[in-house]
C-alpha positions as CSV (number, residue, x, y, z in Angstrom):
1,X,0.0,0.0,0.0
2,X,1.3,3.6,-1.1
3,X,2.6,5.1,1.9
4,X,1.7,9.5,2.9
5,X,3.8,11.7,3.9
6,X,1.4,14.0,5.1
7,X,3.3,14.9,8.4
8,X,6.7,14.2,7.3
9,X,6.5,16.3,4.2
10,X,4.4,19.6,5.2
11,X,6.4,22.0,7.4
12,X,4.5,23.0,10.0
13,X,5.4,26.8,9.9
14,X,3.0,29.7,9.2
15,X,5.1,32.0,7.5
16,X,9.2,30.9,6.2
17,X,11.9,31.2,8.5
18,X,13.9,32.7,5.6
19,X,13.0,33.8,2.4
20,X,14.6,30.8,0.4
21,X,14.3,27.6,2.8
22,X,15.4,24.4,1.2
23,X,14.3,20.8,2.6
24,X,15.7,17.3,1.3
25,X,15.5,14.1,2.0
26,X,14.7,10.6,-0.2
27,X,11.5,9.7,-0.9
28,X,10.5,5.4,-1.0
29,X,8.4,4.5,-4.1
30,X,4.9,4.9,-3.3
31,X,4.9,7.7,-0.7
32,X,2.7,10.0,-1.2
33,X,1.5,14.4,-0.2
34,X,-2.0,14.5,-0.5
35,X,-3.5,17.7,-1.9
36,X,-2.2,20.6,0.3
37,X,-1.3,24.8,-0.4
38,X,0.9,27.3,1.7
39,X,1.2,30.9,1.2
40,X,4.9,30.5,-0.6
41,X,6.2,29.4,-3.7
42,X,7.7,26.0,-4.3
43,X,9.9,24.3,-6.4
44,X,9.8,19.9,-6.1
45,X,13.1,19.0,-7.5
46,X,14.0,15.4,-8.4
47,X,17.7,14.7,-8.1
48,X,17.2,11.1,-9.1
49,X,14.0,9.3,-9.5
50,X,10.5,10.8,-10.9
51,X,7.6,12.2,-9.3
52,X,3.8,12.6,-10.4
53,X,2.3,15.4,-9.1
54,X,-1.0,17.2,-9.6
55,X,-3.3,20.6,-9.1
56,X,-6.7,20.6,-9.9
57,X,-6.8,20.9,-13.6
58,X,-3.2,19.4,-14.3
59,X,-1.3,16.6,-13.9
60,X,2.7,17.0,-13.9
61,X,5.7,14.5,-14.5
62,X,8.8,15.0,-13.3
63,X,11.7,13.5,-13.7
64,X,15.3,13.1,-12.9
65,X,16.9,16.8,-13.3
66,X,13.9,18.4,-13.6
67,X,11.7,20.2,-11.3
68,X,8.2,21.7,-10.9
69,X,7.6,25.4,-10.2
70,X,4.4,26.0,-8.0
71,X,2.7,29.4,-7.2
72,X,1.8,30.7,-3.7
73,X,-1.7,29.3,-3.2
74,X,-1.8,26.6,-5.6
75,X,-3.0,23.3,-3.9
76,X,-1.0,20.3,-5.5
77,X,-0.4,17.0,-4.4
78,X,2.8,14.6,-5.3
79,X,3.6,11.0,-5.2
80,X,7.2,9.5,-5.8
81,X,6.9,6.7,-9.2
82,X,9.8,5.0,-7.9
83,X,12.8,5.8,-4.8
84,X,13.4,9.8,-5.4
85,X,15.8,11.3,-3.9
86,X,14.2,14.9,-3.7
87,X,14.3,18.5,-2.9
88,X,11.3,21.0,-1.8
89,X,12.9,24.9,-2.0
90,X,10.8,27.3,-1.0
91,X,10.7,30.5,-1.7
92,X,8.7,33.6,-0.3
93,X,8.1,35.1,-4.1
94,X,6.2,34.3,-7.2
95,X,7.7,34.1,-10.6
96,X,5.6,34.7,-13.5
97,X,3.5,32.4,-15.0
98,X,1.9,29.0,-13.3
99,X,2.9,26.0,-12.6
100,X,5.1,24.4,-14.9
101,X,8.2,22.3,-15.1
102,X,11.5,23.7,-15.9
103,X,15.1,21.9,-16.6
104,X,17.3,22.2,-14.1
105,X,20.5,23.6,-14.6
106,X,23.9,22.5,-13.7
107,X,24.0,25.5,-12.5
108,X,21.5,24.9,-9.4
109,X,22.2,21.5,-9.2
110,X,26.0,22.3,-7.8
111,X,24.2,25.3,-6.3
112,X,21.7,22.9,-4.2
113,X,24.5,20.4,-3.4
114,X,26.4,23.0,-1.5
115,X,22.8,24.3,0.5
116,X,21.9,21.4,1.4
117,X,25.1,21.6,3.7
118,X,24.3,24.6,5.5
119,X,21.3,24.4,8.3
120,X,17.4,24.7,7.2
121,X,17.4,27.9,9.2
122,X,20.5,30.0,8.5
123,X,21.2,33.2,9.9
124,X,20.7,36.9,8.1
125,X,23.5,38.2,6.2
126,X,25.9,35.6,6.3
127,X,27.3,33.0,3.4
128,X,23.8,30.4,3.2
129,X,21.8,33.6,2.5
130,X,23.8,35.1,0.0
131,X,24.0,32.0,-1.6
132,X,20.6,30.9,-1.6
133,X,20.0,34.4,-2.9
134,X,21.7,33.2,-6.1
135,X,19.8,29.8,-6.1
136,X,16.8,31.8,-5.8
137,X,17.8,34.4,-9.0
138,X,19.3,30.8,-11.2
139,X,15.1,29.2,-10.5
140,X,13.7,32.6,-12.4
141,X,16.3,31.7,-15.2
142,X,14.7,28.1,-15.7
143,X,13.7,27.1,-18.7
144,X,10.1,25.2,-19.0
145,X,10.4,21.4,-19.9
146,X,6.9,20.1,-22.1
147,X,6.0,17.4,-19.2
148,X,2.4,19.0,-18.2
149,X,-1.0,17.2,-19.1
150,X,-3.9,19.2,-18.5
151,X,-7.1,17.6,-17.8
152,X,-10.7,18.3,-18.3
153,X,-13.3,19.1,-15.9
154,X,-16.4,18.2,-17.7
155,X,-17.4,14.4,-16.1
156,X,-17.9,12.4,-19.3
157,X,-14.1,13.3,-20.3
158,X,-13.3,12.6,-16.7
159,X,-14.0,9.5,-17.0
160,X,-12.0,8.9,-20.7
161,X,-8.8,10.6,-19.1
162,X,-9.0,8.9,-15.8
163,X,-9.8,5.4,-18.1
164,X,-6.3,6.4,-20.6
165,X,-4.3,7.4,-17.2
166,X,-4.9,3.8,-16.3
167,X,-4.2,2.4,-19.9
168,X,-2.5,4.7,-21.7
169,X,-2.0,1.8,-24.8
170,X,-5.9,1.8,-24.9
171,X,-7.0,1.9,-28.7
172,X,-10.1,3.0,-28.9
173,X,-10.3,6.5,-30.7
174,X,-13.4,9.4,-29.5
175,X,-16.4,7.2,-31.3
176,X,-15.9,4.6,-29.1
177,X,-15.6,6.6,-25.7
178,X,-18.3,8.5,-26.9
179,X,-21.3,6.1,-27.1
180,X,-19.8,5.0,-23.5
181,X,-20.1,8.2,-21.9
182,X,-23.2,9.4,-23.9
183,X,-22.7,12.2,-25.7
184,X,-21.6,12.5,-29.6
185,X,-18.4,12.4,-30.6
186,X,-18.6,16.4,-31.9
187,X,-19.3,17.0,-28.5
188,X,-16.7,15.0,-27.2
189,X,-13.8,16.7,-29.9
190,X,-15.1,20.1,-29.2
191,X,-14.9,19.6,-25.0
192,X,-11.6,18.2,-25.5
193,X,-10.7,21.5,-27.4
194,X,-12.1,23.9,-25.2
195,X,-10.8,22.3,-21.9
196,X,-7.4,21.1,-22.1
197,X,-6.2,23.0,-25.8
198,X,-5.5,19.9,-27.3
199,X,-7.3,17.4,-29.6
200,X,-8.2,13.7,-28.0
201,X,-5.4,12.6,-30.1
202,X,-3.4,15.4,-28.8
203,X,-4.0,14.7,-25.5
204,X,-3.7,10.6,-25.2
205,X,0.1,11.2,-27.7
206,X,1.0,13.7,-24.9
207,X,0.0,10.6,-22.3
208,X,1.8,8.0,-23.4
209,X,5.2,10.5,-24.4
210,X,5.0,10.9,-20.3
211,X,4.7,7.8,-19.3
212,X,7.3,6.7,-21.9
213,X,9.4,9.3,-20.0
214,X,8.9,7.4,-17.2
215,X,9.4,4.0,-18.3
216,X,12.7,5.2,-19.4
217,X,13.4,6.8,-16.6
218,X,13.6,3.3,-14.7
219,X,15.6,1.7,-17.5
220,X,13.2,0.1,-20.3
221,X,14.6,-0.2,-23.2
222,X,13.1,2.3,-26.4
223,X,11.4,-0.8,-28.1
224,X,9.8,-2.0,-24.7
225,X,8.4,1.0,-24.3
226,X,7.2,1.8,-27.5
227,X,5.8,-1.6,-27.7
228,X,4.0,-0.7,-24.5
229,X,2.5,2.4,-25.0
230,X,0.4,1.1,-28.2
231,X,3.1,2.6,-30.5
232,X,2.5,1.0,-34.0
233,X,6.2,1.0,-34.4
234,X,9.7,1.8,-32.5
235,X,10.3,4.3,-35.2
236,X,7.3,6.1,-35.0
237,X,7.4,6.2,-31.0
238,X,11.3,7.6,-31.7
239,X,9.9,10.1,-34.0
240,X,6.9,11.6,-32.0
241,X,9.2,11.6,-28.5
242,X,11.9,13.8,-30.8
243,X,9.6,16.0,-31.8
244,X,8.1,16.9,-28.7
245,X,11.3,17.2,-26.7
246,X,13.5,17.8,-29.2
247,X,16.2,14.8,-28.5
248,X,15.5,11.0,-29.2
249,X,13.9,8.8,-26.4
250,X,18.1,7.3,-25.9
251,X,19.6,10.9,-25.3
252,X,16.7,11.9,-23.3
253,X,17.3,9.0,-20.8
254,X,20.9,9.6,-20.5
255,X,20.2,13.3,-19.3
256,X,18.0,11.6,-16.7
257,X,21.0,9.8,-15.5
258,X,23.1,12.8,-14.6
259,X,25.2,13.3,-11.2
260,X,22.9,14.4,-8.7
């Protein structure tokens, strides 16, 4: 059974300490934040490992050397894929634009390595403040990685997406999921449209490229996964995945193997 981290993961502050407040520690597979919100921004960064995390009317992948930017206010929940070893930085500022996830930079990575040896709750003016200063400025510099899913909030497409989360190699195109959920397939297209800014097809191709980003994230091999996902072929799966992040599925899986 997934474990929560409910207690463990929440600090149990009011307001930060400091205004940039970094926690790590390793998270087991499984374990779980149920939906939560605080009054600061907060970066979830996985040094090794991926995480799933979600707001209302998204759902967010990230994995190894990337990390996911979330607003004051926002409430989100998270749940490690697999062992992550992760960090949670806080910050008490906004940057513009909502959540997303951004690649992390080597840069921030030898940046985070060296806070994470200074105490949670450094004192004003001295060398941790001045450095996370600098970790804070290299977050606003992030660029956004294409690993967000947005999902609908009409019912009937509740129930397709929640039905293709589960099996994202399901075949059956909008006429079929439309005389199950009873309403026409126009409707269905148009709902799609208007609620997550993507086509069905859209929407399920962006699916499976996130869970093949996680299947290769734990070491599957580029055929396996294609194989998987309902892909009619390994060269179409390599194809799509290079098109929508711009490096093939082997050179994106080597980035996720990067020191930590």
């Amino acid at each position: 059974m997934p474990q929560t981290g409910q207690e463990r993961d929440l600090p149990r502050f009011r307001s930060l300490p400091c205004a940039v407040y970094l926690r790590a520690f390793e998270m087991p597979a499984g374990h779980r934040v149920e939906m939560h919100d605080h009054p600061w921004g907060q970066l979830m960064y996985a040094a090794s490992g991926t995480l799933r995390a979600s707001t209302e009317r998204h759902s967010y992948l990230v994995p190894a050397q990337r990390a996911l930017w979330i607003p004051p206010g926002v409430r989100h929940a998270a749940e490690a894929c697999n062992p992550v070893l992760f960090r949670s930085l806080y910050l008490d500022r906004s940057l513009p634009g909502g959540c997303r996830v951004l690649e992390v930079s080597g840069l921030l990575r030898e940046l985070l390595l060296r806070a994470a040896e200074f105490p949670r709750e450094y004192p004003p003016g001295g060398e941790a403040e001045r450095l996370m200063q600098v970790v804070a400025d290299e977050v606003g510099r992030l660029r956004e990685a294409p690993l967000n899913l947005p999902l609908p909030g009409d019912p009937r497409l509740r129930r397709i997406t929640d039905a293709l989360q589960a099996d994202p190699a399901d075949p059956r195109g909008i006429s079929d999921w439309a005389g199950l959920v009873g309403a026409s397939r126009r409707t269905l297209a148009r709902l799609f449209r208007e609620q997550t800014q993507l086509s069905f097809r859209e929407w399920r191709q962006r699916l499976r490229l996130l869970n093949a980003v996680a299947a290769l994230e734990e070491g599957a091999s580029v055929t396996r996964v294609a194989s998987d996902l309902g892909y009619d072929s390994t060269s179409a799966f390599i194809s799509l995945f290079q098109r929508h992040f711009g490096q093939t599925p082997g050179c994106f899986a080597r980035s996720l193997r990067l020191p930590n």
